[in-house]
N, C-alpha and C positions, 0 to 999 in steps of 0.2 A: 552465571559462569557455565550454566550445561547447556547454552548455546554456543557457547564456546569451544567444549568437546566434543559437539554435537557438528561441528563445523559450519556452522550457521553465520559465526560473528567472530573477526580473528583476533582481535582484542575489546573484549567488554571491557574489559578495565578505563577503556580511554574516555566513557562516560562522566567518569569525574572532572576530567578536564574540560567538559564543555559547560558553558553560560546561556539560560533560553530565559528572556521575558516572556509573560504573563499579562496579557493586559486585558483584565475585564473578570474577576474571581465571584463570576456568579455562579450559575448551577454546572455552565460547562469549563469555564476556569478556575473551579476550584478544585473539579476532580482531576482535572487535568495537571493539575499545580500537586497534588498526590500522588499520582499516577507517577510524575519523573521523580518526584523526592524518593519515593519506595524503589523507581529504577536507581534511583543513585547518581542523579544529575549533580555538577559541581556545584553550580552556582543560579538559583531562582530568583528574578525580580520581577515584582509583582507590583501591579496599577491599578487603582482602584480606588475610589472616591464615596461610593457607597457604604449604609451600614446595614448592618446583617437585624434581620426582621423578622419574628413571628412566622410571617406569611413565608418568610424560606426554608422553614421544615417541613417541607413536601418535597427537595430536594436533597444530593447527598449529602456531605461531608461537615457542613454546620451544625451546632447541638442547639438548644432553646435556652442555655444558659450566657451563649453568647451575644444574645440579641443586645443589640445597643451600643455593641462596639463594631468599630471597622471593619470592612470584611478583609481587610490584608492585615490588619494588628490581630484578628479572631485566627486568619490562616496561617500565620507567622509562626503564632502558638501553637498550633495544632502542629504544624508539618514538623517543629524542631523536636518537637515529643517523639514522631515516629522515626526522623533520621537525622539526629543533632549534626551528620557530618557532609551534611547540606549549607553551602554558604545563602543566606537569605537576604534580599534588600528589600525596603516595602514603601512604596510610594503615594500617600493617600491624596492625590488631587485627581482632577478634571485633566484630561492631555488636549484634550478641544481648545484652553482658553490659549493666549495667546502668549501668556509667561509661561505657561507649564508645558508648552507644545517644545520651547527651545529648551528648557531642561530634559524634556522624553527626548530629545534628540542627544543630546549630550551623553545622558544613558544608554541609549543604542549604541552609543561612537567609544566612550571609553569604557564602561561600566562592565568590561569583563572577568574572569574569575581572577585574571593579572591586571588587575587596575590599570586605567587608560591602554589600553586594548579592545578591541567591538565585539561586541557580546556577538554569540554563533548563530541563535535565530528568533523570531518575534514569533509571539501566535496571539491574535484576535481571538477575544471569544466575549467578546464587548457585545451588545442585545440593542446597536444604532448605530443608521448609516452615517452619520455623522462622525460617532467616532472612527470607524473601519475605514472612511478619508484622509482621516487624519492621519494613520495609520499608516496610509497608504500614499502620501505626500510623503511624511518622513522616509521611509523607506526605498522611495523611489530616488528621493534626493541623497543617501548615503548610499544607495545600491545594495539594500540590505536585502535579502532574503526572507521572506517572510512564509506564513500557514495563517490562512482566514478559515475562519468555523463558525458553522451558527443552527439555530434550532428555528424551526416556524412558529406563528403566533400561534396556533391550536397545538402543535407540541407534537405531532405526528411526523415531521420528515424533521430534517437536519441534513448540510453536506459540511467537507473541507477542503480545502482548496492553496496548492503551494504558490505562492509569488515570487517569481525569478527574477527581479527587473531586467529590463531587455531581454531577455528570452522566452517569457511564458508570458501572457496579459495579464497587466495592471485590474485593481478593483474596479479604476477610469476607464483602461479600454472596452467593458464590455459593463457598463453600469449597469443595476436593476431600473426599476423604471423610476421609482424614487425618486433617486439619483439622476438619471438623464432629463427628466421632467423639469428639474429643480425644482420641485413639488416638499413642503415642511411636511417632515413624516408625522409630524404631532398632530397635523390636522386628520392623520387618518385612522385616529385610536375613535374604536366607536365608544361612544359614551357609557360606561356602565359596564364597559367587558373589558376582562385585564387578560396580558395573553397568560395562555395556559401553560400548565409547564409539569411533564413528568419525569420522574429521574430516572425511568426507566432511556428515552428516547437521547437525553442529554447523558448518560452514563455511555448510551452507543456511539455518538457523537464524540464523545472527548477518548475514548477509548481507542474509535480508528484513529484520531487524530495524533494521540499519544505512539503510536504504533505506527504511522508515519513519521513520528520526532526520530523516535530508536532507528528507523530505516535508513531516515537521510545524514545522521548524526554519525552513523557506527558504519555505513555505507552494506547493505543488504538488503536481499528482495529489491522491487520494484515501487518507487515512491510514487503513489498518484498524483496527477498536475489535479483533477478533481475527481471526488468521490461525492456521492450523491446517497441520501437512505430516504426510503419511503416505509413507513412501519405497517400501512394498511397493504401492501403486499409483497411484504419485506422486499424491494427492490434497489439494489446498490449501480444505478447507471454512476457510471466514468465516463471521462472526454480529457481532454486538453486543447486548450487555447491559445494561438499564436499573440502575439500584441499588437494592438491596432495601430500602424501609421500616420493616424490622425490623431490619437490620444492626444484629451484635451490637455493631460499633466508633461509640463512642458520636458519635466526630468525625466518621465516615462520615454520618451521620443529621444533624450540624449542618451538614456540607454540602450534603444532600441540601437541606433550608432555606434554607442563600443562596442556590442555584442558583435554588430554586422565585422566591423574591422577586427575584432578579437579572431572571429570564426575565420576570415580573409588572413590573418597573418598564420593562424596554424599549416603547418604542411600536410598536403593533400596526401592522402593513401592509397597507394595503387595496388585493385585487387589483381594478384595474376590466377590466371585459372590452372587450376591444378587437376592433369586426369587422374580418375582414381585409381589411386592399384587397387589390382587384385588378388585377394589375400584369400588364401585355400588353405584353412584350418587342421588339415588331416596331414599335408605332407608340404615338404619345404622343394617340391621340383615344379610346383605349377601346374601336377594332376590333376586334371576336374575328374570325377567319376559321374558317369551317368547314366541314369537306370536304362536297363534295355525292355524294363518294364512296361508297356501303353497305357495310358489311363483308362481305354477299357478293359483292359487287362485286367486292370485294379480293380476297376469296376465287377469285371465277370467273375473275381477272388475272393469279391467282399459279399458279407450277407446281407438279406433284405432289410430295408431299412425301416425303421418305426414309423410310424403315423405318428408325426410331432404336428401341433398346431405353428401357423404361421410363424417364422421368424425366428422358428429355434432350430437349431444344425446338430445332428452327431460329431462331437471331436474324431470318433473312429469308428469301426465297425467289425465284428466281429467275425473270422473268416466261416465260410459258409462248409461243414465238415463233408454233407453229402456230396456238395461238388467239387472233388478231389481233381478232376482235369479243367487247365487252363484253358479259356475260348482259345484257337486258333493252332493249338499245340495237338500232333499225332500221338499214340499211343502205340506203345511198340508190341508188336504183332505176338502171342505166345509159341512157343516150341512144342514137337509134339517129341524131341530128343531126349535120352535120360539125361541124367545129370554126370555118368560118366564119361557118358559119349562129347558131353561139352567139355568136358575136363580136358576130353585126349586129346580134341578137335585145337583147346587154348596151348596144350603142351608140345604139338605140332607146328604152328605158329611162328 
């Protein structure tokens, strides 16, 4: 609410009104799935087919008592503790297989905070290309809006990334190599090393991402099409991506069509150039005043100036007392008359 006063955001309020899927509630979807319930999201649905493990407390928001249950029956619990007036749905399948892909789609289409209504926006934060395809299949084919997120195997870089269908490029228009390869990512797990993962890196991750949800949701500040972190020298590159015209996903490319015709039927804006006026702060007749002072004038008025090392400047200077006459200015000549005789000389006059 004191971004509100703050003039930041003109109705927070209308956050409860909005619906965001969750799909993938591991180390960066589960904070993230925290992150909105605490903002005060309407409505959270969460995907997820995994069970919460041991090995996941080196991560946030899981405890070690949860292990062995769901990670969306474990998160369900936890998030209704912190904001019971969060509406929650929890979905514990696979959205890869080929039954569950048409019900995630169904979800997406009605499953909003108004029942049969489209939820507002999807976020990936699934840990394989396989599922962010799928993802990104559904999405393309309802024209849904999406944020894809992910963390590296060694746990050091992480980006996020908005999906516009038709407007911004698909997962498909600009695959990893993975993916353009058609290369099985399973063959590239080296034997004996599991990726690494710290909650420091996936905490910065789900955080800008969350923080992108609020921006594009509540409409303020500037949403990244992509954000980029490297933690070995904390570097945040950005970009944005057009969509390819060859995208292999054929719904990608029908999008790219309405988009085109959508942008074609808006009416064109025509800038006119405008001169500027001239606005003179001191008087309302259009007076400019101008010094009849020369800059070396100023120069010859002002006192010497310090020995500053490179690159640092005096804001002013202080006038220089010995030199009481201006370069260029006469000095008017003394009288050798008394002071009556000028009197009488003025009263003659």
């Amino acid at each position: 609410m004191a971004l509100k006063r703050m003039g930041i955001v003109k109705d927070y309020e209308k956050i409860r009104t909005f619906t965001v899927a969750v799909i993938g509630v591991g180390g960066v979807g589960s904070v993230t799935a925290e992150m909105l319930t605490r903002c005060g999201i309407g409505k959270l649905l969460l995907f997820d087919y995994d069970k919460v493990e041991l090995a996941n407390m080196n991560r946030l928001f899981f405890q070690p008592h949860q292990a062995g249950q769901s990670k969306v029956q474990a998160a369900e619990h936890t998030l209704r503790n912190i904001n019971p007036d969060v509406q929650f749905e929890v979905h514990n399948y696979n959205i890869t297989t080929v039954d569950n892909f048409q019900h995630f789609m169904d979800r997406i289409s009605y499953g909003g905070l108004e029942e049969g209504k489209p939820i507002d926006l999807v976020l990936s934060c699934v840990d394989n290309f396989e599922a962010r395809m799928a993802i990104n299949t559904a999405c393309n084919e309802l024209g849904q809006t999406w944020m894809e997120s992910g963390v590296s195997e060694n746990a050091v870089s992480g980006h996020i990334q908005l999906i516009i269908p038709g407007e911004s490029a698909c997962f498909a228009c600009a695959p990893p190599l993975v993916v353009a390869a058609n290369i099985d990512e399973k063959t590239l797990k080296r034997e004996g090393v599991c990726a690494a993962s710290l909650p420091t890196t996936m905490g910065v991750v789900a955080g800008i991402l969350v923080q992108n949800v609020l921006k594009f949701l509540l409409n303020f500040g500037t949403v990244s099409y992509y954000l980029g972190y490297n933690a070995m020298q904390d570097f945040f590159p950005t970009m944005a991506m057009k969509p390819n015209p060859y995208c292999n996903d054929k719904n990608c490319r029908k999008q790219q069509e309405a988009y085109k015709e959508k942008k074609a039927a808006q009416p064109k804006q025509v800038v006119v150039e405008q001169e500027e006026e001239i606005v003179h702060e001191d008087n309302d007749w259009g007076i400019e005043l101008v010094s009849e002072v020369s800059e070396e004038e100023l120069k010859a008025a002002s006192g010497p100036l310090p020995d500053l090392p490179k690159g640092i400047t005096v804001a002013y200077t202080i006038p220089n007392k010995e030199e009481n006459v201006v370069a260029g200015e006469t000095t008017v000549a003394e009288s050798e008359e008394s002071l009556e005789e000028l009197m009488a000389k003025m009263k003659n006059m």
